[in-house]
C-alpha positions in Angstrom: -10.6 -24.4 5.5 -11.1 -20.4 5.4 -10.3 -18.1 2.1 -8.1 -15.2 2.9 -8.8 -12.3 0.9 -5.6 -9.8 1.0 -7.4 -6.7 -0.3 -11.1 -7.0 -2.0 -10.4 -5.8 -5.3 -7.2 -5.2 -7.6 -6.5 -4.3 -11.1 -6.3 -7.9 -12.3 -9.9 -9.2 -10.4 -12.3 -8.3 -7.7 -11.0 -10.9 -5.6 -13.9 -10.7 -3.2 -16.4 -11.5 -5.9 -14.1 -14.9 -6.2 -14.1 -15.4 -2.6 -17.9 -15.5 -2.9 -18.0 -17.8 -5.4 -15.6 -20.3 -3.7 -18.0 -19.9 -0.7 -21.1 -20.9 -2.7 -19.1 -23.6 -4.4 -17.3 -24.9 -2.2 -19.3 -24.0 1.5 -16.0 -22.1 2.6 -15.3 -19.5 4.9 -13.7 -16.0 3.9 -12.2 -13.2 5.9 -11.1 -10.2 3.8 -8.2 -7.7 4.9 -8.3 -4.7 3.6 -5.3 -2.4 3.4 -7.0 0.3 0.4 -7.0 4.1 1.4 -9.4 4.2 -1.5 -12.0 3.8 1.4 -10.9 6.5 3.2 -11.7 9.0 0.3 -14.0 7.0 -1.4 -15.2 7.9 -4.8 -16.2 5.1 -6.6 -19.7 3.8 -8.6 -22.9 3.0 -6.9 -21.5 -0.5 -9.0 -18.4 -1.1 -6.6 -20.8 0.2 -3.6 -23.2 -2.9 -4.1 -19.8 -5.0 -4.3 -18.8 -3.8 -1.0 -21.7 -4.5 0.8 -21.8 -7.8 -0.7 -18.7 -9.1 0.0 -18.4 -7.6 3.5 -22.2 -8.9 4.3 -21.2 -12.6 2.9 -18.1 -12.5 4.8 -16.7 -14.2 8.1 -14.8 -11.3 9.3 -13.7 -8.1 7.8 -10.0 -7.3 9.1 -8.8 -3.5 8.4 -5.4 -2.6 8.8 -6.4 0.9 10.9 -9.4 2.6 12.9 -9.9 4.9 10.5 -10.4 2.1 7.6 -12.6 0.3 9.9 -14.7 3.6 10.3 -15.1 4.4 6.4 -15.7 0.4 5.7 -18.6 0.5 8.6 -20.0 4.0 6.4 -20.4 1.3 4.0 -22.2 -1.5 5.5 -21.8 -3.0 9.1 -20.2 -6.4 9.9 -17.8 -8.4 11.8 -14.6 -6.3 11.9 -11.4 -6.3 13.9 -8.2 -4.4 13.2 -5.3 -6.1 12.2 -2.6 -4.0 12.4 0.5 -4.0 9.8 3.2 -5.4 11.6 7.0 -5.3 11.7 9.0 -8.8 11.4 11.2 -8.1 14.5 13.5 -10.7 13.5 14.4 -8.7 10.5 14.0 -5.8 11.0 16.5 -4.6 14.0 17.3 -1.1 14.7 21.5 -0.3 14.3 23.2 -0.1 17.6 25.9 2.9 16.3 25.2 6.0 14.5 27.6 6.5 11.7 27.3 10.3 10.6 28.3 10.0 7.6 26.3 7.7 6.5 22.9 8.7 3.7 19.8 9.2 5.4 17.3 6.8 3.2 13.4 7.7 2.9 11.7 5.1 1.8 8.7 4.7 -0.1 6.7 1.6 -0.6 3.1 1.7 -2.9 1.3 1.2 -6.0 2.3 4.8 -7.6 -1.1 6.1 -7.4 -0.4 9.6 -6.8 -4.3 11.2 -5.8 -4.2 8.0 -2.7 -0.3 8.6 -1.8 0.6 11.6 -2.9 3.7 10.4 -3.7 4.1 14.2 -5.8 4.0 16.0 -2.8 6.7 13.7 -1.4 9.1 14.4 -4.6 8.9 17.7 -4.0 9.7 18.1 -0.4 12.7 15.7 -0.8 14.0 18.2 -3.8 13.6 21.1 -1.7 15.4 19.2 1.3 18.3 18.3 -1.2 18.5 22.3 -1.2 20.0 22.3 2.3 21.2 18.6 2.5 23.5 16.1 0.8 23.2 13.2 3.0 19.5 12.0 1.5 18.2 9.6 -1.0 15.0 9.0 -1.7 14.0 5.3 -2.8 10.7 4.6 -4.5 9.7 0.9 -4.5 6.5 0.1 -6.9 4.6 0.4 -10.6 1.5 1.7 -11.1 -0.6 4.5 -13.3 1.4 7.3 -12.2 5.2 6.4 -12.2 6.1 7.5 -15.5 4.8 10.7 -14.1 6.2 10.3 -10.7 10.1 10.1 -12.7 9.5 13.0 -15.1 9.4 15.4 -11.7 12.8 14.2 -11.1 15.4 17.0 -12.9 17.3 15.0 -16.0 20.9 14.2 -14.4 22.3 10.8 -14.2 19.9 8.7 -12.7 22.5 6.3 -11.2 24.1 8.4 -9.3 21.1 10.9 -8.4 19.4 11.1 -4.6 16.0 9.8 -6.2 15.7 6.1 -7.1 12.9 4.2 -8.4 13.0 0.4 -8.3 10.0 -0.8 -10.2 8.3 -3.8 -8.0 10.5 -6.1 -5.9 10.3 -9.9 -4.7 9.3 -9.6 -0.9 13.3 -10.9 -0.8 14.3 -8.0 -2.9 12.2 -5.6 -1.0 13.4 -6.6 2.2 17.1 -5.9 1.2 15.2 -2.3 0.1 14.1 -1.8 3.8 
């Protein structure tokens, strides 16, 4: 009955283009949510501009994931928005009842490796200057994209099995919830 659009464009197609074309097609509904802090800092082609306006103008209802996207996608062109937050699955996801001391602290990092959006650089390097001072960290990097290769050469060259900083590549949601 309704297209859901998880994100308007990706590497692989400009999935609100499609959405579009399904609606003229097919006389569906889309909504689009949008999750991209490429908005937030946007530098992209008057070409992806005129895409953006189309997709949220043909659209049902534009769904950001934060005020902040919902302010830079409105700079853009005006529609039906509401703000859907990211959410927690509560059944999953429950918080320890004891504090064991000795246990690693885990910092976890979740994204598509593009380091100008994430800065995922910066994050290295704060974690290898906590490892200064601390022994009870690891740092666990969940994700491919442009920059990973990158990303690993700031790590120094010791045994990457048994070093704090681990990168998993992409994960199954299953996988990824065992991650978190």
């Amino acid at each position: 009955d309704i297209i859901h659009v998880n994100v308007m464009f990706t590497d692989m197609i400009d999935t609100g283009l499609f959405a579009i074309m399904l609606k003229i097609l097919h006389q569906k509904k889309y909504v689009v949510t949008e999750h991209s802090t490429e908005f937030i800092e946007p530098i992209y082609s008057n070409v992806k501009i005129f895409k953006v306006k189309l997709i949220i103008s043909l659209s049902s209802k534009i769904l950001p994931v934060s005020t902040p996207l919902k302010n830079s996608l409105m700079a853009i062109k005006s529609g039906n928005y509401e703000i859907v937050p990211n959410v927690v699955d509560t059944n999953f996801f429950i918080p320890r009842r004891k504090k064991n001391k000795f246990r690693k602290k885990k910092i976890l990092h979740v994204s598509l490796l593009d380091d100008r959006q994430k800065n995922v650089s910066g994050l290295i390097r704060v974690f290898l200057e906590l490892k200064k001072t601390r022994e009870d960290l690891e740092l666990h990097i969940v994700g491919s994209g442009k920059d990973k290769n990158y990303l690993e050469s700031l790590c120094p060259d010791e045994d990457k099995r048994n070093y704090p900083i681990i990168f998993h590549g992409t994960l199954d949601d299953n996988e990824l919830l065992k991650v978190y």
